[in-house]
C-alpha positions in Angstrom: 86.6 150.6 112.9 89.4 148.3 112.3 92.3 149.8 111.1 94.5 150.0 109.2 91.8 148.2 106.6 89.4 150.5 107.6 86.5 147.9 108.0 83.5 149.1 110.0 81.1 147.1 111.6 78.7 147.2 114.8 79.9 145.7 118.2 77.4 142.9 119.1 79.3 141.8 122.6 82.3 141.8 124.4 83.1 139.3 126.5 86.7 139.2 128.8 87.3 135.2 129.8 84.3 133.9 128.5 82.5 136.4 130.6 80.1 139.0 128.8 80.8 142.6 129.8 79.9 145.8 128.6 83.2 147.2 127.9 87.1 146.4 128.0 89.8 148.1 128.3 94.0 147.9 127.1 95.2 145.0 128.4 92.5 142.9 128.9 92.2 139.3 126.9 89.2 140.3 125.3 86.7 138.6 122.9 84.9 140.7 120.5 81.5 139.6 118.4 81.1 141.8 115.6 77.7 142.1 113.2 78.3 141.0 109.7 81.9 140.8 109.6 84.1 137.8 108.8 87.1 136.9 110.9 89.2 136.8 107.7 88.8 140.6 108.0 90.8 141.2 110.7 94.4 140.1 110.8 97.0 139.9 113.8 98.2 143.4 114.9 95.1 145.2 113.5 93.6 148.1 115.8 90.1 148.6 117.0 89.1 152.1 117.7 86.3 154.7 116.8 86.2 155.9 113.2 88.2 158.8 112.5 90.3 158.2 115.8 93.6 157.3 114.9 95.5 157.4 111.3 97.4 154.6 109.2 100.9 155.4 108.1 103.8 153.7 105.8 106.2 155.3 108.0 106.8 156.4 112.1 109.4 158.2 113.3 111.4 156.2 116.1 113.9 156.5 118.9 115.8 153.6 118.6 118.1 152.3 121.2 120.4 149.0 118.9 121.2 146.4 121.9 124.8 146.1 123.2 125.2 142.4 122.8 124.5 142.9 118.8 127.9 141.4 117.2 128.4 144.2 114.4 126.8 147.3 113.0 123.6 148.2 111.3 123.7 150.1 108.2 120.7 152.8 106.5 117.7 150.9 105.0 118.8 147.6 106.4 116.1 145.5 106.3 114.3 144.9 109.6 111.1 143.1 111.3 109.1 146.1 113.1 106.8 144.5 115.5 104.4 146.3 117.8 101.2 145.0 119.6 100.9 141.9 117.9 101.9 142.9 114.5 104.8 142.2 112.4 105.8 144.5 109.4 108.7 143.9 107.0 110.3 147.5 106.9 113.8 149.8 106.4 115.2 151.0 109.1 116.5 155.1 107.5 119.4 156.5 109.6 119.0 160.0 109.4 122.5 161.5 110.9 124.5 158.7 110.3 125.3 155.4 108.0 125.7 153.3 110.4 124.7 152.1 113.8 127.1 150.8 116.5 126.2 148.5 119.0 125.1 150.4 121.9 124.0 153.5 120.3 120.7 154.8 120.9 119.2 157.5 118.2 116.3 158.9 116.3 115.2 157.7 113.1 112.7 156.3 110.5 111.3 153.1 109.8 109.5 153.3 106.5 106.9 149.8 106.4 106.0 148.0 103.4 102.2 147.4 105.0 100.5 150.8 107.5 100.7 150.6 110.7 98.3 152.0 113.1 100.3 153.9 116.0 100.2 156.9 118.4 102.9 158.9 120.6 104.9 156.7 122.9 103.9 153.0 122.2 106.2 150.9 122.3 108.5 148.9 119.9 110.8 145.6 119.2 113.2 145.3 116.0 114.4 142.1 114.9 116.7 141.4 112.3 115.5 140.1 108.6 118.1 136.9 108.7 118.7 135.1 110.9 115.7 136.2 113.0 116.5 137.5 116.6 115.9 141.2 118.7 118.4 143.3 117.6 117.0 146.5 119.6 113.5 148.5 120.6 112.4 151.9 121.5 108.8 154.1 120.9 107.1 155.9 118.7 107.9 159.9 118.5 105.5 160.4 115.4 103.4 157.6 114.1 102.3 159.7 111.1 105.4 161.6 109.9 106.5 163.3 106.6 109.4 161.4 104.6 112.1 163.3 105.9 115.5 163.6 104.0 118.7 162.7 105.7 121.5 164.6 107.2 118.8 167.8 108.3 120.2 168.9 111.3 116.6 170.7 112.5 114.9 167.3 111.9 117.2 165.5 114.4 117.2 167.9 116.4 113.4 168.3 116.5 112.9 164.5 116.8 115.4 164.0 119.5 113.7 166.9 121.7 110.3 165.6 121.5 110.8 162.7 124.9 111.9 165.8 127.0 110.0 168.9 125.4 107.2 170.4 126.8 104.0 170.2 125.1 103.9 173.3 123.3 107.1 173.0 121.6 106.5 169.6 120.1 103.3 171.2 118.8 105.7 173.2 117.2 107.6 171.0 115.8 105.5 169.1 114.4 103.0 171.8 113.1 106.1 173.9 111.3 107.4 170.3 109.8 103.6 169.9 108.4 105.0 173.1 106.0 102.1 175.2 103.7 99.6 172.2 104.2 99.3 172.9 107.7 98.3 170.2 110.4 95.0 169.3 111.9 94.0 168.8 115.5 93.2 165.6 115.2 96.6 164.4 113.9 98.5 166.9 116.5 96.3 164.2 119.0 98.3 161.4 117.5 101.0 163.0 117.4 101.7 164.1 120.9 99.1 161.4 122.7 98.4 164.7 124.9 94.8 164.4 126.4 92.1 166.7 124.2 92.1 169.6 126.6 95.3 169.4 127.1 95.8 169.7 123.3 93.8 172.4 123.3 95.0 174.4 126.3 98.7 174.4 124.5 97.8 175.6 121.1 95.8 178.3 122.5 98.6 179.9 124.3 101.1 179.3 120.7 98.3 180.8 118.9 98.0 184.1 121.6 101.8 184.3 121.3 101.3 184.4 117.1 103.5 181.0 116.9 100.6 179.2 115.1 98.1 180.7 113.1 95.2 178.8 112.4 93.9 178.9 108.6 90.6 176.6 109.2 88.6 177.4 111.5 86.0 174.2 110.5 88.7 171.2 109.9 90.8 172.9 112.9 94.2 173.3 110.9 97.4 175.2 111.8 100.3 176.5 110.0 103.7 177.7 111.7 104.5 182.0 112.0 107.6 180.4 110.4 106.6 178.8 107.6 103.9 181.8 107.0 107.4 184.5 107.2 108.6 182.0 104.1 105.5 182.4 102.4 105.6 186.1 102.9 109.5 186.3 101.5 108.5 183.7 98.5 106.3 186.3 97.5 107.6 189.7 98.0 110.2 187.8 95.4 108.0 186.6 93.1 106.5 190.5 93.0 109.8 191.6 92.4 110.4 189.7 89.7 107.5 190.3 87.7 107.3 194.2 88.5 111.0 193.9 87.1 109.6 192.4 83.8 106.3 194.3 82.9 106.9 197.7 84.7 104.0 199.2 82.7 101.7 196.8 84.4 99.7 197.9 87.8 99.9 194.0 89.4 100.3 190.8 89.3 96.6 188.7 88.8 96.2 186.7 92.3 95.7 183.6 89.9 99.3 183.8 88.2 100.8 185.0 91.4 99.0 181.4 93.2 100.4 179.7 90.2 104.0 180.7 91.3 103.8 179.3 95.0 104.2 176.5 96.4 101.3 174.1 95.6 100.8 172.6 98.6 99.6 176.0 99.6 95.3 176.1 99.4 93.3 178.8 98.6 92.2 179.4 102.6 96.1 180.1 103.2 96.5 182.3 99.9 93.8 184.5 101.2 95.3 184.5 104.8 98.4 185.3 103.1 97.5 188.1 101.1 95.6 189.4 103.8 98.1 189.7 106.2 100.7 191.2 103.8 98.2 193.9 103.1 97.8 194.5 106.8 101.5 195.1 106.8 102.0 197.2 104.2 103.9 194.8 102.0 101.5 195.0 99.0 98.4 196.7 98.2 95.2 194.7 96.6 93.1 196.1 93.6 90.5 194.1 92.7 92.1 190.9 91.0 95.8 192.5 90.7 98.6 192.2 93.4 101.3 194.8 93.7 104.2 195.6 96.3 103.4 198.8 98.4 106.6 200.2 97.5 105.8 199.6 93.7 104.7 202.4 90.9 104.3 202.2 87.5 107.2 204.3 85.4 107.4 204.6 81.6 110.5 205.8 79.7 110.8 208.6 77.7 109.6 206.8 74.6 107.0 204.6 76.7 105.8 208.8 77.4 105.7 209.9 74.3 103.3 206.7 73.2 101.1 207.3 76.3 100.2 210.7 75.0 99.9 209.8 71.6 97.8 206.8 72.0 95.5 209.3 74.7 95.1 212.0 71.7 93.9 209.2 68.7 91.0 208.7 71.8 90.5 212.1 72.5 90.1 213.2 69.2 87.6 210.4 67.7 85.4 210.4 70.7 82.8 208.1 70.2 84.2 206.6 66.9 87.4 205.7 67.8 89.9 202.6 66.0 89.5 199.2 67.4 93.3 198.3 68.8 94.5 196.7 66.3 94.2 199.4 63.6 95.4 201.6 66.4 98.5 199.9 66.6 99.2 199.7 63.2 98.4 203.9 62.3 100.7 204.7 65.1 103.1 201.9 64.2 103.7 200.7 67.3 104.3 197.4 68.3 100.8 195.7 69.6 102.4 194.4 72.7 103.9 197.4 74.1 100.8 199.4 72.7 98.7 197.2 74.7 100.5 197.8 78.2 100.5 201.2 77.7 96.7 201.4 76.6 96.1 199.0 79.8 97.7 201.8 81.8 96.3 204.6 80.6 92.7 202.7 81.7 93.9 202.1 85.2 94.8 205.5 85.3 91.3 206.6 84.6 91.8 208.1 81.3 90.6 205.6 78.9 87.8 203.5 79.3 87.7 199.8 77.3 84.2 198.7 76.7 85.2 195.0 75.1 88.7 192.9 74.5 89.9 195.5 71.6 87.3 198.1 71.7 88.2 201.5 74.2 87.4 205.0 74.7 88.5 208.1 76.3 87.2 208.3 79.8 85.5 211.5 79.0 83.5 210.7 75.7 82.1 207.6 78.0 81.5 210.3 80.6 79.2 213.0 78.1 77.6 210.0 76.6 76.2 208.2 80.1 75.1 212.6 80.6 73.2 212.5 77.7 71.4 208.9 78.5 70.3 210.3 82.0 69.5 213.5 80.3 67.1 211.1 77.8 65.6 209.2 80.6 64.0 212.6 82.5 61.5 212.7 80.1 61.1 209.2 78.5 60.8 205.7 80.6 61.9 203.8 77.6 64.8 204.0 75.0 65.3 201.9 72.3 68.2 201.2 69.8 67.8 203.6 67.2 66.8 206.3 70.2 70.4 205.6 71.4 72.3 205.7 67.9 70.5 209.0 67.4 72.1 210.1 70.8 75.2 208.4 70.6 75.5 209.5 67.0 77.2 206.0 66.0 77.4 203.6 63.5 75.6 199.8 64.4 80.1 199.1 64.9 80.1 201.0 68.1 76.5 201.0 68.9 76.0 197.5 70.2 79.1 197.1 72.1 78.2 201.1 74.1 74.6 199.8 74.7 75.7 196.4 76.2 78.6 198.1 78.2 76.0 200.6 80.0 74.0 197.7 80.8 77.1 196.2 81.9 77.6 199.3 84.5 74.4 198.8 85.5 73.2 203.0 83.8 70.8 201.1 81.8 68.7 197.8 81.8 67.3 195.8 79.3 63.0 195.1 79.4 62.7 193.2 76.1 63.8 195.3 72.8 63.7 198.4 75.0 66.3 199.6 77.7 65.3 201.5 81.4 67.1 203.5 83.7 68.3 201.4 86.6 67.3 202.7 90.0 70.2 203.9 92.0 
């Protein structure tokens, strides 16, 4: 593949000084003959490498040394030629602890391109000035694929300036926590620290023994900082808070809304990591599709009491015919909102049972009713719709929705007009 276009074609022969060989290596003055592709196609600085091997980027992260004989300073986002290999790149030069660089000075920074560049770890560098056109200084590469980092963050010069001199597994480290909720995969940890494959591999399995990574892909290979997961965790234990805080008649939070309210870089492998873990730990507890904090419990108020057992007694009393919600709401007058979180905690609590959106029941007419199916079923394989309003003593109003709710529980089965007993 040639990058950065991305062009693929087959290798026909390689010659080195008009001499055929079967390979070539960095260095060499080498002639390539490739099948079906035009020379137009490959342009002066271009990179020649396996598919999926190395990475374009708009920007690399540099350590910079600006030459002593340079007559005055450099200021952020001058304008500068970036050339490396062969190539030549218009860029901006992005001073990231400073605003201006003195002759002499040697520092970390960004070069953001206007064309990609195709890079790794540790290759080498020149800079020359836009106008008039001479070296003004040269360095290498520290990440050839970086994040657009914002100036004057003391961790990310830090960071950058520790990667010549750091030992492999904490530039992993670096560079996997700066890769935040996305995480960062294998392959671009290659680029990024030029370290040999086993090598690679040898140094993330020791950060991931010591808990420093976690990996959250076991397929694409991609890893996420402890750090970055202890954020997640705090994030959310807040966002709990604040929604327990609003609706304390409600048991949780849905997983969906609570997703909604992280970050969105975070995918749905990490959000089930994440939830996972903090269940391990005892910082919330997991029922079903709703999210809650361990330490949380639903508490009504006095008057939030008093409309629990009211609401429970209409139910209780009218058994199988009871009011759809809305009527409820109005006979007790009530407001429909606060009717509806109490209702909706009276059914996690097990007391009422809601067969559709606005139709519910009390937990034990539900109970007698599924009794007197089973009862039905001892001595008949078959029941059919007027069998069960004749058991249910109901009007055609409640009868439809209690049939299609049994067969929703899986007590009954539909076989054409007729319903069965389900086995087991």
């Amino acid at each position: 593949m040639v990058y950065p276009s991305g062009v693929t074609s087959k290798i026909r022969g390689i010659q080195v000084h008009n001499q055929s060989v079967e390979r070539a290596e960095s260095g060499m003055r080498t002639a390539i003959n490739f099948q079906g592709l035009d020379k137009a196609a490959v342009d002066r600085g271009d990179v020649l490498a396996l598919p999926g091997s190395l990475k374009s980027s708009y920007m690399v992260d540099i350590q910079l040394n600006f030459l002593q004989s340079n007559d005055k300073p450099m200021k952020n986002r001058t304008r500068v030629r970036f050339h490396s290999g062969t190539s030549e790149i218009m860029g901006n030069l992005i001073l990231l602890d400073r605003e201006e660089l003195m002759p002499g000075d040697s520092i970390v920074g960004q070069i953001r391109l206007d064309t990609p560049v195709t890079l790794v770890k540790d290759d080498r560098f020149v800079i020359r000035s836009y106008s008039p056109v001479r070296t003004i200084g040269g360095g290498h590469i520290l990440n050839p694929i970086p994040e657009k980092h914002k100036r004057f963050r003391e961790e990310i010069v830090t960071g950058l300036t520790g990667l010549a001199d750091s030992d492999p597994g904490d530039v992993i480290g670096f560079h996997v926590k700066q890769s935040g909720y996305a995480g960062a995969l294998f392959s671009d940890l290659k680029l990024m620290t030029n370290l040999p494959e086993k090598q690679l591999q040898n140094a993330i399995s020791i950060l991931l023994a010591s808990r420093v990574l976690v990996q959250i892909d076991k397929e694409n290979r991609v890893f996420i900082h402890r750090d970055n997961i202890d954020s997640l965790v705090a994030e959310t234990i807040q966002q709990l808070k604040n929604y327990h805080e609003k609706n304390p008649l409600k048991a949780g939070m849905s997983k969906e809304e609570l997703k909604s309210k992280l970050p969105s870089s975070m995918d749905g492998k990490l959000f089930t990591l994440l939830l996972n873990h903090m269940k391990k730990s005892d910082n919330i507890i997991l029922e079903e599709d709703l999210v809650r904090l361990f330490s949380f419990t639903v508490s009504m108020k006095i008057d939030q009491e008093d409309m629990s057992r009211r609401i429970l007694a209409v139910y209780q009393k009218d058994g199988l015919t009871p009011p759809y919600f809305k009527d409820l709401s109005e006979t007790l007058n009530i407001h429909s909102s606060v009717a509806k979180d109490v209702l909706m905690l009276l059914v996690e609590q097990g007391k009422i049972t809601k067969v559709k959106e606005d139709l519910f029941f009390s937990k034990q007419a539900i109970e007698d009713l599924k009794k007197r199916l089973v009862d039905f079923f001892k001595t008949k394989d078959e029941l059919t719709t007027p069998e069960f309003k004749e058991i249910a003593g109901v009007s055609r109003k409640y009868l439809i929705p209690l049939i299609e709710y049994f067969d929703s529980k899986n007590v009954t089965i539909r076989v054409g007009d007729t319903r069965r007993l389900r086995n087991g």
